[in-house]
C-alpha angles and dihedrals in degrees: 000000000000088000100040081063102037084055090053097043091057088045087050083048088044103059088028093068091035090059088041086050089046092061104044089052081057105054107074087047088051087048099053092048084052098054098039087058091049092048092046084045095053097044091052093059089042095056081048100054091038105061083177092064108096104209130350114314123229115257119194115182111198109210141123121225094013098192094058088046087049096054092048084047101226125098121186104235140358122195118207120191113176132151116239137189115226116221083265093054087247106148116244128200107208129198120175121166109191117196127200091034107193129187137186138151084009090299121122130203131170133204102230138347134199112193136181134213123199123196123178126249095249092066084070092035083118089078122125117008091188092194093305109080144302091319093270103155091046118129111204115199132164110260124224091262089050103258141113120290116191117199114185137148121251121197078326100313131111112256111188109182113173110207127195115224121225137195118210110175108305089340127104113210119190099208109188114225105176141009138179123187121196091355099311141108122266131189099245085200089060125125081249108046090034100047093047080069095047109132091358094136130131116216099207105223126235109299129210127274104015089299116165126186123253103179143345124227139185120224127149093284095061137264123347132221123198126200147157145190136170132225097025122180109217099181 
């Protein structure tokens, strides 16, 4: 009789850890669907407060466990990549990471939030007319020290001016800081080479959220705005 019940209560043990063991297995399963509705979830609010958003954006919610996150309400960080038309149809890149992510009553808020937009070199391909024309033919590129390097043709020789971009409030100013042509120095600060910058700015619009830029920057995809906001309200 001892052992008819000390065989039953090992089997009891048995399926008792196996079931323990079947839902642990489950949880992070259980976890990651979670996290993949709430992202899709999230996107989708987002596209439908942002007009300007062409497509869905990417959400990634980074928290673990997610479910335990989800029932306090708060998660660490959410990144955010989208693509984005300006008023001008100019294509936009958008990168924005939000930390301190609350939600309640299916509203969300974040603490802060630092955000990038790329645009490609070809939306400020009208730099530099240099006597010839509004500045068509010229190839942009990032130079080595992350600023704006400008390569045109003049009367069939090769003209290289590198421009530093700054940021003054909510105004872009391309300053030119050196310049060869034909294979020569020229003084980037001379009547021809500054003048062809003259009134050259970029005012950057209104952004999301409250967002208000910090920096520009120059890298391979194009020109970089910085820019930053607290206590931003996603949906």
């Amino acid at each position: 009789m001892i052992r008819v019940l000390a065989a039953h209560g090992r089997r009891r043990l048995l399926w008792t850890s196996l079931a323990l063991t079947a839902v642990l297995a489950a949880l992070p399963l259980a976890d990651r669907i979670a996290v993949a509705a709430a992202e899709a979830r999230l996107a989708g609010r987002i596209a439908d407060r942002q007009k300007a958003l062409a497509g869905t954006p990417q959400v990634s919610i980074d928290a673990f466990p997610f479910l335990l996150s989800a029932a306090e309400g708060t998660f660490p960080r959410v990144a955010v990549r989208a693509d984005a038309v300006t008023a001008e149809g100019q294509p936009v890149q958008a990168s924005v990471e939000l930390r301190g992510v609350t939600g309640k009553a299916g509203a969300y808020t974040a603490a802060t939030a630092d955000a990038r937009f790329t645009v490609p070199f070809g939306s400020f391909g009208s730099l530099g007319s240099f006597g010839d024309g509004p500045g068509e033919g010229a190839s942009l590129s990032a130079d080595a020290e992350g600023r704006l390097r400008i390569d045109r043709e003049v009367l069939g020789l090769p003209l290289t001016v590198v421009a530093e971009l700054r940021l003054t409030g909510r105004t872009i100013t391309p300053v030119p800081v050196a310049a060869s042509f034909a294979g020569r120095p020229v003084d980037p600060a001379g009547p021809r080479v500054a003048g062809a910058f003259a009134g050259r700015e970029r005012t950057v619009p209104e952004l999301p959220a409250g967002l208000t830029p910090t920096g520009i920057s120059v890298g391979d995809a194009g020109v970089t705005l910085h820019a930053r906001a607290e206590g931003v309200r996603l949906a």
